[in-house]
C-alpha positions as CSV (number, residue, x, y, z in Angstrom):
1,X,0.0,0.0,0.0
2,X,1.5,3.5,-0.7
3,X,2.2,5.6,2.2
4,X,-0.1,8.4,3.2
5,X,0.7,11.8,2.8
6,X,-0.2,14.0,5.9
7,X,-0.4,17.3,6.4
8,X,1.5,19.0,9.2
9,X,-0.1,21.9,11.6
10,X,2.5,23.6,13.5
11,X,1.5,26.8,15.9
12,X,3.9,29.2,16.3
13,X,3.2,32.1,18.9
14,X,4.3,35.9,17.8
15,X,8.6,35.6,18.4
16,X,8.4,38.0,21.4
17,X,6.0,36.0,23.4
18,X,7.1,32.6,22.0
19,X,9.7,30.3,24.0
20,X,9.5,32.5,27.1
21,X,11.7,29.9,29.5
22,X,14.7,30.0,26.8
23,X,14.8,33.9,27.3
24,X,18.8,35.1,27.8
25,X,20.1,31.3,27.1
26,X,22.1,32.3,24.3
27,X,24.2,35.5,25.6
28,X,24.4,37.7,23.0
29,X,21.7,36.2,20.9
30,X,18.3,38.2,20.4
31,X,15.5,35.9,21.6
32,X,13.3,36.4,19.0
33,X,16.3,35.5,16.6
34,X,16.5,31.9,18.8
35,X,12.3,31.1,18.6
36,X,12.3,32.0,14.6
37,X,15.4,29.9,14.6
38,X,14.1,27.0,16.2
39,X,10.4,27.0,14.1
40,X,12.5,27.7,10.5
41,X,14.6,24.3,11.3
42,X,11.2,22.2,12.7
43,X,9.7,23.4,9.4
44,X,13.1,22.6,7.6
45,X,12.9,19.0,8.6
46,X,9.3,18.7,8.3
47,X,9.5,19.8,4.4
48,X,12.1,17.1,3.9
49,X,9.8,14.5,5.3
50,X,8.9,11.7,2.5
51,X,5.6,11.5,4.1
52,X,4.0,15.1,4.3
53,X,2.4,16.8,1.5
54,X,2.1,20.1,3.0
55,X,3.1,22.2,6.0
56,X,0.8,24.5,7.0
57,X,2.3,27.1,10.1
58,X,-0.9,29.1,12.3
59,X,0.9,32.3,12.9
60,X,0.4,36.1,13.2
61,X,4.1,36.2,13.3
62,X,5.7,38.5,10.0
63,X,9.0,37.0,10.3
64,X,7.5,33.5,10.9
65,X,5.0,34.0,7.8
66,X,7.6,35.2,5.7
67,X,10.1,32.4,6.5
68,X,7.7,29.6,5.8
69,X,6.6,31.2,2.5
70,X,9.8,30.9,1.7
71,X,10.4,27.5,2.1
72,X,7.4,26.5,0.4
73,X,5.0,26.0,3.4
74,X,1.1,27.1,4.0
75,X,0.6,30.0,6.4
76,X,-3.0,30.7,8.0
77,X,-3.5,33.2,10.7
78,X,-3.7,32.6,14.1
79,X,-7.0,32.8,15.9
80,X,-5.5,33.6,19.2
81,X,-7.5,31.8,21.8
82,X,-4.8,29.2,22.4
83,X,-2.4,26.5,21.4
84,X,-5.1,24.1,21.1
85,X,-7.3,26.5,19.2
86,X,-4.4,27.0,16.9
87,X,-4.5,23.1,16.1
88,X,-7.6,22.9,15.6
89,X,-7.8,26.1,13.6
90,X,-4.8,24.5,11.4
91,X,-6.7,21.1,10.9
92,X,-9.7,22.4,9.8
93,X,-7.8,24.6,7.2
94,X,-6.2,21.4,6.0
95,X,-9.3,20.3,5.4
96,X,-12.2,17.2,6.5
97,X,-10.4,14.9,4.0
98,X,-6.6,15.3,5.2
99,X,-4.6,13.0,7.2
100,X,-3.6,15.6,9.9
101,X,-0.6,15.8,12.0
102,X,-0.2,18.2,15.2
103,X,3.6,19.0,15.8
104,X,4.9,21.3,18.2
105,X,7.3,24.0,16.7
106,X,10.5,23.6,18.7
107,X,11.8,20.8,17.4
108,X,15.5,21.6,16.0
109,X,17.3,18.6,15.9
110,X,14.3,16.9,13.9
111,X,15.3,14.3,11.5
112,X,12.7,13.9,8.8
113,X,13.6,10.2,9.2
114,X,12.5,9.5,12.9
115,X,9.4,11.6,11.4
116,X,8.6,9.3,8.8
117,X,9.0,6.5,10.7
118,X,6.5,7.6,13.5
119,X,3.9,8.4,10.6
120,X,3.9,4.9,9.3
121,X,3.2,3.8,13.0
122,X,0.0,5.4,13.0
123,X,-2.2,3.7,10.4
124,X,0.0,0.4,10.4
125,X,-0.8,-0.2,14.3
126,X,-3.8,2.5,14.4
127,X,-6.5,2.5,12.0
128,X,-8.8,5.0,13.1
129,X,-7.3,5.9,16.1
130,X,-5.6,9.1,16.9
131,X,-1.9,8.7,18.2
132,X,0.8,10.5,19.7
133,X,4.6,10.9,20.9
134,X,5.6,12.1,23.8
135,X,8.4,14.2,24.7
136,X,11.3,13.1,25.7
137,X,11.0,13.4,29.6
138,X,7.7,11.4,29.1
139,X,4.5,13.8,30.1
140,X,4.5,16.3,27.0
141,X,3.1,15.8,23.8
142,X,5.3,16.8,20.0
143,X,3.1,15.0,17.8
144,X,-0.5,13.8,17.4
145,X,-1.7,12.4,14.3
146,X,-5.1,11.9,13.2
147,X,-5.5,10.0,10.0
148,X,-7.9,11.5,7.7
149,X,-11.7,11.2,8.9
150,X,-10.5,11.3,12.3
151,X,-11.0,14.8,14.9
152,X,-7.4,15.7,15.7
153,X,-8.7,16.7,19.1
154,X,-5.8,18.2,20.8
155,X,-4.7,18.5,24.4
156,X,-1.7,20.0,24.4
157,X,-0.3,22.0,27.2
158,X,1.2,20.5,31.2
159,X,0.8,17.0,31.0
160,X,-0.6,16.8,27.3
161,X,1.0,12.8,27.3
162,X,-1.3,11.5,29.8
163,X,-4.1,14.0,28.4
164,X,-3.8,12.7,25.0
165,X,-4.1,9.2,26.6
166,X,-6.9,10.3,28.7
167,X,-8.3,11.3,25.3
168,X,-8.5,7.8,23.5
169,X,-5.1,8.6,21.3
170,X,-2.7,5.6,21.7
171,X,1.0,6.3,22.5
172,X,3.3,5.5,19.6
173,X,6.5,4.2,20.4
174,X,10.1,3.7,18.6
175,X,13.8,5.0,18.3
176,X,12.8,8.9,17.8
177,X,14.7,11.1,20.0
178,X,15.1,14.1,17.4
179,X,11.4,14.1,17.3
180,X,11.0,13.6,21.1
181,X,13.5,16.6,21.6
182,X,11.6,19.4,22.5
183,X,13.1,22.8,23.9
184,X,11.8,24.5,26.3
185,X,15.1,25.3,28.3
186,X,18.6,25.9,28.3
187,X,19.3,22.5,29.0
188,X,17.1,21.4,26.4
189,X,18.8,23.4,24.1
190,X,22.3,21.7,24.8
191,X,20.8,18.3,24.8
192,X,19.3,19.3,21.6
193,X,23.0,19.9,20.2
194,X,24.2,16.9,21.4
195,X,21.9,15.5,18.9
196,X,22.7,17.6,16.0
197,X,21.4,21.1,15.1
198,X,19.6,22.2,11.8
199,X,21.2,24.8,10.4
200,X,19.5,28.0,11.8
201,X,19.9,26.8,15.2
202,X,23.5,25.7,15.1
203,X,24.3,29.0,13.3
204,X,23.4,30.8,16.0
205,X,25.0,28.6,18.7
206,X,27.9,29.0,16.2
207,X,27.7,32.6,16.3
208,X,27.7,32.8,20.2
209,X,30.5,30.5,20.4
210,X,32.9,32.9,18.2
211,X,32.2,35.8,20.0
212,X,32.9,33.4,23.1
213,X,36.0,31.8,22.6
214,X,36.1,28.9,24.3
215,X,33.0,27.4,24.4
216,X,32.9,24.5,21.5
217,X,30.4,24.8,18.9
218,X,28.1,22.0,19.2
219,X,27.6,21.7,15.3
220,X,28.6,20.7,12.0
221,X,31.6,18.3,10.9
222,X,33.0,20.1,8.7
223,X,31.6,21.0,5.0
224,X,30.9,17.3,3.4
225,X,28.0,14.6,3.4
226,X,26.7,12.4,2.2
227,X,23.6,12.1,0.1
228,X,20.4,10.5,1.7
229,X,17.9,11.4,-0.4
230,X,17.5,12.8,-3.5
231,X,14.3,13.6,-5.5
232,X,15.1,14.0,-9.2
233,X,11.7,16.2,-10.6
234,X,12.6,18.2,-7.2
235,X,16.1,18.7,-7.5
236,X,15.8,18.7,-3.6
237,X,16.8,16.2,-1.0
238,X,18.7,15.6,2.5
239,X,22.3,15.0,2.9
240,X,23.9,13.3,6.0
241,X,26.2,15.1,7.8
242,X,29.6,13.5,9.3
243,X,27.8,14.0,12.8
244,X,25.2,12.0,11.6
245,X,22.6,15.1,11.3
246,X,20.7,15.5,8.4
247,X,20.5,18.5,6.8
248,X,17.9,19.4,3.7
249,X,19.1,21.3,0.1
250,X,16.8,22.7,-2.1
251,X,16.3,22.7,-5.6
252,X,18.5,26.0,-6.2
253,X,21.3,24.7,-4.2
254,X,20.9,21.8,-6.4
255,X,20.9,24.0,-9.8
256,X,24.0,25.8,-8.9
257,X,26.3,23.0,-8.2
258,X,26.1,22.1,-12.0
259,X,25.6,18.9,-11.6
260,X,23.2,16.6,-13.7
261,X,21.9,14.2,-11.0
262,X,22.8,13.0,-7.4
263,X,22.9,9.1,-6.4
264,X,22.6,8.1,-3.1
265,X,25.5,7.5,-1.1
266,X,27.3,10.1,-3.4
267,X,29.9,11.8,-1.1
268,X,29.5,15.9,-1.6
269,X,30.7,19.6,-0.2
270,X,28.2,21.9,1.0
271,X,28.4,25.3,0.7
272,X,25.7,27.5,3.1
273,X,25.3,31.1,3.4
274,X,25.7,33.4,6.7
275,X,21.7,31.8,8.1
276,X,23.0,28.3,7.4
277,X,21.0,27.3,4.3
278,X,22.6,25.1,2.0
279,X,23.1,27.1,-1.1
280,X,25.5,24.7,-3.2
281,X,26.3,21.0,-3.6
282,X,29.2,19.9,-5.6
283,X,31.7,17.1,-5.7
284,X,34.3,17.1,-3.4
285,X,36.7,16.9,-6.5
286,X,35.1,20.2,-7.7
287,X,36.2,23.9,-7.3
């Protein structure tokens, strides 16, 4: 059977109000800066997903709006009663006949892989059921999928894992801890890293690590990868880092290495700009 494609729904409050517990944990670093940062990389790793057709962001946010545009996702405004609100808001923009997936917006060490695996969970031990993945402490809730036909229902918020539960969802369970690694807090953050950063986040631990020298910067392994995927009509697809993070290039990147095609497992140089986005692919042979 072919895989469903889902659509993903992911809130994101107005920057100054977002992420409140993370305020002043990168010295240096504006805050809003860190909760754009933080959303652009969830959505980064969301896009590269084999299993979502479409992202669709619920935001009043300029900067967020403008960011997902940019990378090819749906915004629709925020109706400001709430985070459950804003998922429900989101699902019912998607649609009665989508396949709708609830995903919280502060996921930057997302992989889409550990994504993709925890949508084919849902209608392969689910049918008609709601389920959902806790955080990684065990009591939060990053994602709650609702295959089409089926009320997403959210209860996100303090104790949203047993809520969910509570609910009727069923609790999906694997090797995911990019997509159980939520940030709330500093510590989060570092644990994060650990994991390995998309590039907006890691840029900006980067940047605070230059301009204080001696703390290590948590990301990158140099410039090369390896490629994971690659989607020839596209001319998009993911590359594995040395670190073992994966990191998404689009079509343009793609276009200006001047290449004809990738094949996986191809070895390759990256070449990002000053936010972190991959704007070049090339062989490590080439200039």
């Amino acid at each position: 059977m072919p895989e469903p494609s889902w659509t993903v729904v992911v809130p994101v409050k107005r920057l100054g109000a977002a992420k409140s517990r993370l305020r002043g944990a990168l010295s240096g670093v504006p805050h809003e800066d860190l909760a754009l940062a933080l959303a652009a990389d969830t959505v980064r790793a969301v896009r590269a997903c084999p299993a979502v057709a479409e992202v669709l962001v619920v935001t009043d946010d300029t900067r967020v709006a403008a960011e997902v545009a940019a990378a090819g996702g749906r915004v629709v405004a925020d109706p400001a009663a709430g985070l459950n609100a804003a998922f429900r808001h989101g699902a019912a923009a998607a649609g009665p006949r989508a396949a709708v997936v609830g995903l919280t917006a502060d996921l930057p060490a997302l992989r889409p892989v550990e994504l993709a695996a925890a949508l084919r969970a849902v209608p392969a031990a689910l049918p008609g059921v709601r389920g959902f993945v806790a955080d990684a402490p065990g009591t939060g809730t990053v994602l709650l999928a609702a295959p089409a036909g089926v009320p997403l229902d959210p209860r996100f918020g303090p104790g949203s894992a047993a809520a969910h539960a509570a609910s009727g969802a069923r609790s999906l369970s694997g090797d995911w801890p990019t997509l159980r690694r939520d940030v709330d807090t500093a510590a989060d953050l570092a644990a994060a890293a650990r994991l390995g950063l998309g590039p907006r986040t890691a840029a900006l631990l980067g940047a605070r690590a230059a301009a204080t020298p001696g703390r290590p910067v948590r990301y990158g392994a140099g410039m090369q990868g390896t490629v994971a995927t690659y989607d020839a009509a596209t001319r998009s697809g993911v590359l594995l880092l040395d670190d073992g993070t994966e990191l998404a290039f689009p079509a343009r990147a793609f276009d200006a290495s001047g290449l004809r095609l990738l094949r996986l497992g191809q070895r390759v140089r990256i070449e990002r700009d000053a936010a972190g986005e991959v704007v070049r692919v090339t062989l490590p042979t080439m200039a």
